[in-house]
N, C-alpha and C positions, 0 to 999 in steps of 0.2 A: 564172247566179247560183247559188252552193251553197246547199245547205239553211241552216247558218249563216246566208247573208247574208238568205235568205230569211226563217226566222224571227225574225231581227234588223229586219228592217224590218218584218213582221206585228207583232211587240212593236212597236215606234215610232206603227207607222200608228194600231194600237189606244188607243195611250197619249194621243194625240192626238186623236183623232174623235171617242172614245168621251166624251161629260158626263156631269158627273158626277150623281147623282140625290140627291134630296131626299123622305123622308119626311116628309109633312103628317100632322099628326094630324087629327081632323074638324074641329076648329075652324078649322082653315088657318092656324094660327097653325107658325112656324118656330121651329125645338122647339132648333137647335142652328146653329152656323158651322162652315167647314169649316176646318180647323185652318191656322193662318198667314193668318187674315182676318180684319177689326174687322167686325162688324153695322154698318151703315149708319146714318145716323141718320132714326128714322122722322117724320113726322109727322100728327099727326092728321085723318082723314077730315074732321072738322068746322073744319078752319082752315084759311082762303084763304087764295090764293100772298101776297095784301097782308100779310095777318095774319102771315104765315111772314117774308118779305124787307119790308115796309115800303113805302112810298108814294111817297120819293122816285128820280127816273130821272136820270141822267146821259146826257148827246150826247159823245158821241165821232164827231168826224170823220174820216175816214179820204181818205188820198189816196193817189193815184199815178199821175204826171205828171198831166197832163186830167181824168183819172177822179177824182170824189169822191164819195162818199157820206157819209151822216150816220149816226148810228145812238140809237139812246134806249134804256138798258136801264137794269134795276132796279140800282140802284146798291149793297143789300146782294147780290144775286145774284153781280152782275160781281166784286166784293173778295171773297166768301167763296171764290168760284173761281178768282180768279188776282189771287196773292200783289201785283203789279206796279200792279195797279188800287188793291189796297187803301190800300199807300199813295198813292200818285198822289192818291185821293181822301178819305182819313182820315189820312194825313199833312198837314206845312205846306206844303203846295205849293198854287200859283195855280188848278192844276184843282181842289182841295179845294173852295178860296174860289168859284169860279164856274160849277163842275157841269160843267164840258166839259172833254172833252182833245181833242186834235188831234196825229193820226198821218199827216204830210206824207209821208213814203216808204213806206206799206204798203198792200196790195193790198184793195181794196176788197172783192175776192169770196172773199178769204180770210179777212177778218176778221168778214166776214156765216158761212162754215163756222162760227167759232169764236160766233160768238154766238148762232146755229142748236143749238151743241152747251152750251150754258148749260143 
């Protein structure tokens, strides 16, 4: 390997591994974003997940061939996080009307991943 290629990839490896740092002032409050990123949206120490997402849970079933499982999750959670749900269940559709949907060809332990990553 030539020096070139060599500090070509020390640049890369570096540019890569190395995270980036943030300065907290005392208060630990986050004083700035790093440029090309929105702040997240926070919410308050003092307000529950209910208070936050709401009361209501929708069942989604989930199959594939034999295998099915059920699943119960917060129903503004699921639509704020995948566009697909939202309407599914704040559109005019039948899962709207009766809180479930049913996913006959998809893999039960992939759709627990995705609701694990909620």
């Amino acid at each position: 390997m030539s020096s070139l290629d060599q500090s070509t990839s020390l640049s890369l490896a570096s540019a890569v591994s190395t995270p980036a740092t943030l300065s907290l002032p005392a208060s630990n409050a986050m004083t700035s974003t790093p440029a090309g990123r929105t702040p997240e949206k926070t919410v308050s120490p003092n307000v529950s997940f209910n208070e936050s997402y709401g009361f209501e849970v929708v069942k989604i079933s989930v199959s594939e061939g034999s295998r099915k499982q059920d699943f119960h999750i917060h129903k503004s959670l699921l639509c704020q996080k995948a566009p697909v749900f939202d309407r599914m269940f704040n559109g005019n559709f039948t899962e709207g009307e009766a809180g479930e949907a049913t996913l006959p060809e998809d893999n039960p332990k992939a759709f627990d991943m995705f609701a694990s990553w909620l």
